[in-house]
N, C-alpha and C positions, 0 to 999 in steps of 0.2 A: 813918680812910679811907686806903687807900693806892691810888701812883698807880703808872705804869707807869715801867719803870727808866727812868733816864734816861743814855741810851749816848754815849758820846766819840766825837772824830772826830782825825785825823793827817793831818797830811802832811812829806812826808819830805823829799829830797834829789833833783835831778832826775836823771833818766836817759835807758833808751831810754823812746821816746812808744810809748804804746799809745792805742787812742782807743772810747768810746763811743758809740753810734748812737741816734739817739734812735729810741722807738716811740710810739704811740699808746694811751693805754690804756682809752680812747673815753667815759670819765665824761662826764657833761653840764655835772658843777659845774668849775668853776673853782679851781685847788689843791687837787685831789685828791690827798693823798701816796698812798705805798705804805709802810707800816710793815712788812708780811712778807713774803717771797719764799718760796717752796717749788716746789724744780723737780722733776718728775717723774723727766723724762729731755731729753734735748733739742730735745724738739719741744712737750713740757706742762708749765705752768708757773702755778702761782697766786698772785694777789697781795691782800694783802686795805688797804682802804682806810683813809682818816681824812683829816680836816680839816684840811689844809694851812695854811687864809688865816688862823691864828690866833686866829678865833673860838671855837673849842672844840666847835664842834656835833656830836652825837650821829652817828654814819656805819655806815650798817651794807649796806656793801655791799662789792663787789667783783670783781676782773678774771679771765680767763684765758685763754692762747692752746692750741691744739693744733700750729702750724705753727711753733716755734721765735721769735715774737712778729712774724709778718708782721703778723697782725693780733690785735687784744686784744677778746674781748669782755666786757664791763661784767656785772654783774647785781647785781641785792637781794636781801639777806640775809631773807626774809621772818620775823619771828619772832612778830607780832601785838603789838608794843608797842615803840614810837618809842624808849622813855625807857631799853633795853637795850642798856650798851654792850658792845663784843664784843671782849674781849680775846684772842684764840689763833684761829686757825684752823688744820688738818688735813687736808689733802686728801693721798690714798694712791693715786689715778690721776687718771683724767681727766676722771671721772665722780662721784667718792662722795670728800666730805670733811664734818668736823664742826667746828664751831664754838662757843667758849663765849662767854656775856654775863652781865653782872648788870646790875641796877641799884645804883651806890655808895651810894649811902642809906642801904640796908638790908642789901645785903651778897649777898640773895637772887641764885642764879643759877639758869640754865640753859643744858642741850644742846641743840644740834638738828642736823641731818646731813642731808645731800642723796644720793641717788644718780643723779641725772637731770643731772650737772652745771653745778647751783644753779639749776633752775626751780623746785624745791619743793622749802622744807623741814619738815621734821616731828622735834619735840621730843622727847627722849630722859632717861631718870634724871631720871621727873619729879617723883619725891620727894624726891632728893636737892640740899643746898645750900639748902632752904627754910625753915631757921631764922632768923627773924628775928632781927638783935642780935647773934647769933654765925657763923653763915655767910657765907661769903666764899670766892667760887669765883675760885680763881687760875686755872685752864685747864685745856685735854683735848687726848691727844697718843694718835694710835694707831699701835702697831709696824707695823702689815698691817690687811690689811680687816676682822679677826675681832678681833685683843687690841688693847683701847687701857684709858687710865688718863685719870681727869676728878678734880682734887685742889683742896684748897683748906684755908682757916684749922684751929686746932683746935676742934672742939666739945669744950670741956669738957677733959678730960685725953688727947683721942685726936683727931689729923691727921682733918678728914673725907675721905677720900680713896676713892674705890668702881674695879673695874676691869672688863670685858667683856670674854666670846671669844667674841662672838656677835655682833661690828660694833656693839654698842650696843639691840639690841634688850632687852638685860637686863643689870645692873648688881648688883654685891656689893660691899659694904663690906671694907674690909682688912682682915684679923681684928688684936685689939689686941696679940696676942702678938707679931706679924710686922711690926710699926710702933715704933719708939724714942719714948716719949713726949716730948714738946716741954718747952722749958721755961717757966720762969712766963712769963706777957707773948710770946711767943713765935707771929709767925705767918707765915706764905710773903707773894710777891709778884706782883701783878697784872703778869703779863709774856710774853713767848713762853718756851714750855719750851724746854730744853736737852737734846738725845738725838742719842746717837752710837755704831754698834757695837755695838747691843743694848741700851746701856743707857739711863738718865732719870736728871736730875737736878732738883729746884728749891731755892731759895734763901731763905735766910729773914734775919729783922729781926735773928737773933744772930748772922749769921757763920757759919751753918751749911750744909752740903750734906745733903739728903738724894739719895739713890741707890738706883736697882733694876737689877738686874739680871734679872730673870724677870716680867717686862712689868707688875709690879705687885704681884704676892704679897707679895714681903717686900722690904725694905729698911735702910736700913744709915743711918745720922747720923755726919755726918763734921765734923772740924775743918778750918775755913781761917786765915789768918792774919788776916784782919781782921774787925772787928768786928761788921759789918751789912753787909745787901747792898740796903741802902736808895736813894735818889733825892736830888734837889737839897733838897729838902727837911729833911735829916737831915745830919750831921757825916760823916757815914760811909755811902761805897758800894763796890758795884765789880759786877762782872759775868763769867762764866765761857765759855767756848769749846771743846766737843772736838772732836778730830780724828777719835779713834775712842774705843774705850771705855776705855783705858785715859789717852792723849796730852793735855794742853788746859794751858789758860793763864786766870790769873784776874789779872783787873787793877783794883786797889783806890786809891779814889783817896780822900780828906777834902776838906770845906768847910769855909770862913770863913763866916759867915752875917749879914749882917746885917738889917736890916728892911726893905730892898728890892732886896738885890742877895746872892750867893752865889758867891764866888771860890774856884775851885782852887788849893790850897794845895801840894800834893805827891801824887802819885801813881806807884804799885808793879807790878812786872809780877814773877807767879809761875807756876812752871811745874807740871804735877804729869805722873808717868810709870804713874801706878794710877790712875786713875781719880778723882782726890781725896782719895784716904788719909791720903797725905804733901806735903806742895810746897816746893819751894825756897825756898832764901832769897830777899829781894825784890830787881829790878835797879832803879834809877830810870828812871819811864818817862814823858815829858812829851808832852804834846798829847791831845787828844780823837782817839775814834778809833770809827768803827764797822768792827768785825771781824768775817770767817769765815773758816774753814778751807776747801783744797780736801778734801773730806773724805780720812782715809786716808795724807795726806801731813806733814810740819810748814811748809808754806807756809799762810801767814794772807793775806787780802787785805783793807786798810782803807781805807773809802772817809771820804769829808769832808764834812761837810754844814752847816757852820757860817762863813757870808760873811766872818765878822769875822777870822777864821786864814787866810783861803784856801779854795780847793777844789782836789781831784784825787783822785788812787787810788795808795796804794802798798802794796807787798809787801815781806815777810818770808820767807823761807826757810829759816830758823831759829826759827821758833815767838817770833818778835818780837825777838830778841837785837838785831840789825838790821833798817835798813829803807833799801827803795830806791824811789822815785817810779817811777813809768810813765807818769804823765799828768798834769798840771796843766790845771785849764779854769778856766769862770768860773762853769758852772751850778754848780748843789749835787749831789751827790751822794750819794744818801738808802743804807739799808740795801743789803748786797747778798749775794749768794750764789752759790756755784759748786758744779759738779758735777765738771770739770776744768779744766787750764789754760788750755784754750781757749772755755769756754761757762759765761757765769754773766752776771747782771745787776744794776743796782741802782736804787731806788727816785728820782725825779723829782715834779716837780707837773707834772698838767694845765695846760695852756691853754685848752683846747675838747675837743670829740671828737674833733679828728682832730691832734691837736698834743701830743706831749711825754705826759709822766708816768710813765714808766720807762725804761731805756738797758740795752741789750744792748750785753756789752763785743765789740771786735773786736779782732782779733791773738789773740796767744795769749803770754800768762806767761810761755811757752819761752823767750821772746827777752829775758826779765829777766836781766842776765850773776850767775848763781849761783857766779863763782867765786873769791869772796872768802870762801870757808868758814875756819873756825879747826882742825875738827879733821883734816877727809876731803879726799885727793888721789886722782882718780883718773886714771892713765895708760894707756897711753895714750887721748886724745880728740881727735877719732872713732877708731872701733875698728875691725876687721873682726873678729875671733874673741875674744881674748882681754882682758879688762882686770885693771889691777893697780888693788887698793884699799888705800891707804897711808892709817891712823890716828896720832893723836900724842894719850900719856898717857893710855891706857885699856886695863885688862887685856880684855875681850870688851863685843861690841855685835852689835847686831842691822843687817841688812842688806836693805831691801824697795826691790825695782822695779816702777813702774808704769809704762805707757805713758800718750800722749796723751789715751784715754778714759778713765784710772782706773781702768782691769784692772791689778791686780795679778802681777805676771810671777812675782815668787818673792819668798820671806820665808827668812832664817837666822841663824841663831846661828855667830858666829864669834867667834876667840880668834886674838892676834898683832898685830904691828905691818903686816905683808903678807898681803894672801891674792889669789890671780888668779881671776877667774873667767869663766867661758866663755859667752860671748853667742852663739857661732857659729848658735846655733837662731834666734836672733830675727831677726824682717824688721826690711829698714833704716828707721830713721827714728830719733824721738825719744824718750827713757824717760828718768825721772825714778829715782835712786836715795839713798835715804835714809837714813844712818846716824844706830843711836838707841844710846846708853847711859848710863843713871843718867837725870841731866837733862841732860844731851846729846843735840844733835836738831840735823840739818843736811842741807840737798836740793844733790845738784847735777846738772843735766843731762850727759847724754850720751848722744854718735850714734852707731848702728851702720851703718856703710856697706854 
């Protein structure tokens, strides 16, 4: 039986304060966590639930706001059977998301998808994942309203894995040529998918990434540096992060184990610049941490949800090399997610319906001082027309700006230790620019007057 990863939490070094707000995310139970976040845009945003108060009870429900979380409303996951629990959720607007469950027992899962924005759902790929003994539905993740992929252990010598471009109304297996066979003993993990930039990844008991690139046809088996991507349970985990499709960070940590307790031992932070192919050598990386990227950028944000370290929220601007606090508190700080520097949230418990269980950040990341970089200067800051970007020990890198919503302003390839370039078109305000090469990755803000 396997269980759901089990993720880290950080915290860093103080700095400026940034602060969280609490909302309401209207459960009736009491310790209602939120284990997913998935934002739309920044006014829709889904969150799906679980058992806070540590009893472990079956939860198959969940939140969502349309108004950027003035208000949250609640609903049930209806599936016709209590004993389903529901690992991944998928929601693609504000309307229509899909959800997987099994039961651990027997390993049996099921889809089911809403379009009514979770008043009804109705089951999907009903044949599939129904092997008793050998199936095991790890989860369902869809690119857009029409291609998604539903994946899970191997049956036999071939990944069971099926994909739809038809929203799920119909479902095909992945033909076996198009799939890497697994190895012996060999099987994925009960967890939220990983997808960024077009691509999918999930993670298996050997250390392995699987990857698509073309929303499920075919796929690729990759090496990482560690062993397993296992849980507390097991000597060996770790867990993965991309930025886009090619950018992310995997961080692998060991256990000591004993017959009632499991200490962190040492833990590694790698980076990969393809998508998984290759990754760096490891840096030493210490503390728990739950991670996400603002997607697009190399800023990480890692929230803390473990009383015994502390709580708060810090960033990275460097794809983790460093890290700087924003906020120290004393609530916990569950999963979180961002869309830009200024709009993203993370996961809380209930008190009631009208109290707590999720926190929208307030400020905005901007005011994080990005200017402690190792490789990138840029001059002048603030600018009116021109800026100079000064690198140190690297023959070419890539150069992308973004503004405050995570439009992309421009992306290039450059060569030289100098190159100027011209902002004079931009309206004033703030943009994020990002220098990448090799494994090299570092943000630093700047204003246009």
């Amino acid at each position: 039986m396997k269980k759901l990863l089990l993720t880290l939490t950080l915290i860093g070094s103080l700095a400026n304060a940034q602060s969280w707000n609490s909302q309401a995310t209207g459960f009736a139970d009491a310790s209602r966590g939120i284990s997913e976040i998935h934002i739309i845009d920044a006014n829709t945003v889904w969150g799906l639930a679980f058992d806070g108060s540590g009893g472990g009870a079956v939860v198959q429900e969940f939140t969502r706001t349309t108004n950027g979380g003035t208000t949250w409303t609640p609903g049930i996951i209806e599936m016709g059977n209590a004993l389903l629990e529901i690992n991944s959720i998928c929601p693609v607007n504000a309307t229509t998301a899909w959800v997987s469950a099994l039961i651990p027992a027997d390993g049996n899962g099921v889809i089911f998808k809403t379009t009514d924005a979770g008043l009804t759902w109705n089951q999907q790929n009903a044949t599939g994942f129904q092997t008793t003994g050998s199936s095991f539905l790890n989860g369902v993740y869809f690119f857009n309203a029409n291609n998604g992929v539903s994946y899970g252990d191997p049956l036999g010598t071939e990944f069971e894995i099926y994909t739809s471009s038809n929203g799920g109304d119909s479902w095909s297996p992945v033909a076996a040529a198009n799939m890497p066979n697994p190895a012996s003993g060999e099987y994925g993990y009960n967890s939220e998918p990983v997808a960024a930039g077009g691509s999918f990844w999930f993670t298996t008991n050997k250390g392995k990434l699987y990857r698509t690139t073309d929303m499920g046809v075919t796929w690729l088996k990759l090496n990482t540096p560690i062993t397993d991507f296992g849980h507390q349970g097991t000597t060996s985990s770790g867990r993965i992060i991309f930025s886009d499709a090619n950018n992310g960070i995997l961080i692998g940590y060991t256990w000591s184990n004993s017959s009632t307790t499991a200490t962190l031992t040492s833990t590694k932070l790698y980076t990969t610049t393809n998508g998984g192919t290759t990754w760096s050598a490891g840096v030493t990386y210490t503390g728990f941490s739950l991670l996400s990227y603002i997607p697009g950028t190399s800023i990480i944000v890692a929230t803390s949800a473990n009383t015994t370290t502390g709580t708060g929220t810090a960033v990275s601007t460097n794809n983790g090399v460093t890290w700087t606090t924003v906020e120290s508190a004393i609530a916990q700080r569950g999963v979180n997610a961002f869309i830009n520097p200024t709009t993203g949230w993370c996961g809380g418990y209930s008190a009631d319906p009208f109290t707590d269980g999720i926190y929208k950040f307030s400020g905005a990341l901007a005011n994080v001082d990005f200017s402690k970089n190792n490789f990138l200067k840029v001059y002048p800051n603030p600018a009116n027309n021109n800026i100079t970007v000064s690198v140190n020990n690297v023959d070419s890198y890539k150069l992308k700006m973004i503004d405050m919503l995570g439009k992309v302003i421009f992306e290039k390839q450059y060569s030289g230790m100098e190159n100027t370039i011209d902002i004079s078109n931009l309206n004033s305000g703030a943009y994020f620019l990002t220098f990448i090469s090799d494994d090299k990755s570092e943000t630093t803000k700047i204003i246009k007057n």
